[in-house]
C-alpha positions in Angstrom: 2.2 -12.5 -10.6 -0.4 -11.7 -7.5 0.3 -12.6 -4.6 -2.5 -12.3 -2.1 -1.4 -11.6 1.3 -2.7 -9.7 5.0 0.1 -8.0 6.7 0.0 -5.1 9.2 2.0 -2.6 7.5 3.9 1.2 8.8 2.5 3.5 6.0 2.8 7.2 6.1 0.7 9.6 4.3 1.0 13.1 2.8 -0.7 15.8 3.8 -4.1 15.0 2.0 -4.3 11.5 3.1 -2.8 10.0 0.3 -0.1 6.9 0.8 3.4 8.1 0.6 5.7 5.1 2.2 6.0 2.5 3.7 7.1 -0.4 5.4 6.8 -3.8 4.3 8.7 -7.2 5.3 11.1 -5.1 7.1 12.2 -2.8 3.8 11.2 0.6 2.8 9.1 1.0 0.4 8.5 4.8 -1.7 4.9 5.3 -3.8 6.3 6.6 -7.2 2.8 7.2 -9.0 -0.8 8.8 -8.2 -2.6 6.2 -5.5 -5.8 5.0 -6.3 -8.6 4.8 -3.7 -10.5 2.0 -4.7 -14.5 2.3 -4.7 -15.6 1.1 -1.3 -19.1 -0.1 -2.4 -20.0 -0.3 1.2 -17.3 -2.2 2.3 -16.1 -1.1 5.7 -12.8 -0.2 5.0 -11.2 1.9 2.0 -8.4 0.7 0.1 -5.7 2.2 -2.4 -3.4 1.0 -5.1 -0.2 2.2 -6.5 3.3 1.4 -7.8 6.3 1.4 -5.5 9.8 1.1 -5.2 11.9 -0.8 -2.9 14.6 1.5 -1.1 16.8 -1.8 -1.2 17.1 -2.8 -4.4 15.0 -0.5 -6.6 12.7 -3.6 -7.2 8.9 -1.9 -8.3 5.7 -3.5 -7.4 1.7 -2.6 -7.4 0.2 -3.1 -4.1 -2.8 -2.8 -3.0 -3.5 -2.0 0.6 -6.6 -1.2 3.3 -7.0 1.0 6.4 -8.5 -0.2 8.9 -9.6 1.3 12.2 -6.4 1.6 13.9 -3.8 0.2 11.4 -2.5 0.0 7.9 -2.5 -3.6 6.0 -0.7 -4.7 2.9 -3.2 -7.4 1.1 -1.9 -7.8 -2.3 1.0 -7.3 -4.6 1.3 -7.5 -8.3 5.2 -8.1 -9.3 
């Protein structure tokens, strides 16, 4: 199910860039698989995709989100 969303989000990278964690609705979140940056097509803004895992309860979901100038935002999640 998709559920479309924009939240500002606490997302940490590794050392290329690439999304690592994260915080989302207060839990911590871990990126288990290769992140996708998404084709920007002239859009402002890039945006990645990727499976993660809730610390909490080991729940998994694909979410997508977008950096903007100053912040990280989650915008959709596939559970």
């Amino acid at each position: 199910m998709l559920t479309s969303t924009r939240e500002d989000i606490q997302l940490w990278t590794d050392e290329t860039g690439t999304p690592a964690r994260l915080v989302w609705r207060g839990e911590r979140w871990r990126v288990i698989d290769r992140p996708t940056e998404n084709e920007t097509n002239g859009a402002l803004w890039a945006t990645w995709r990727f499976t993660m895992r809730s610390d909490v309860d080991h729940r998994t979901v694909v979410g997508d989100v977008e950096r903007t100038a100053h912040q990280w935002a989650f915008i959709a999640a596939y559970e």
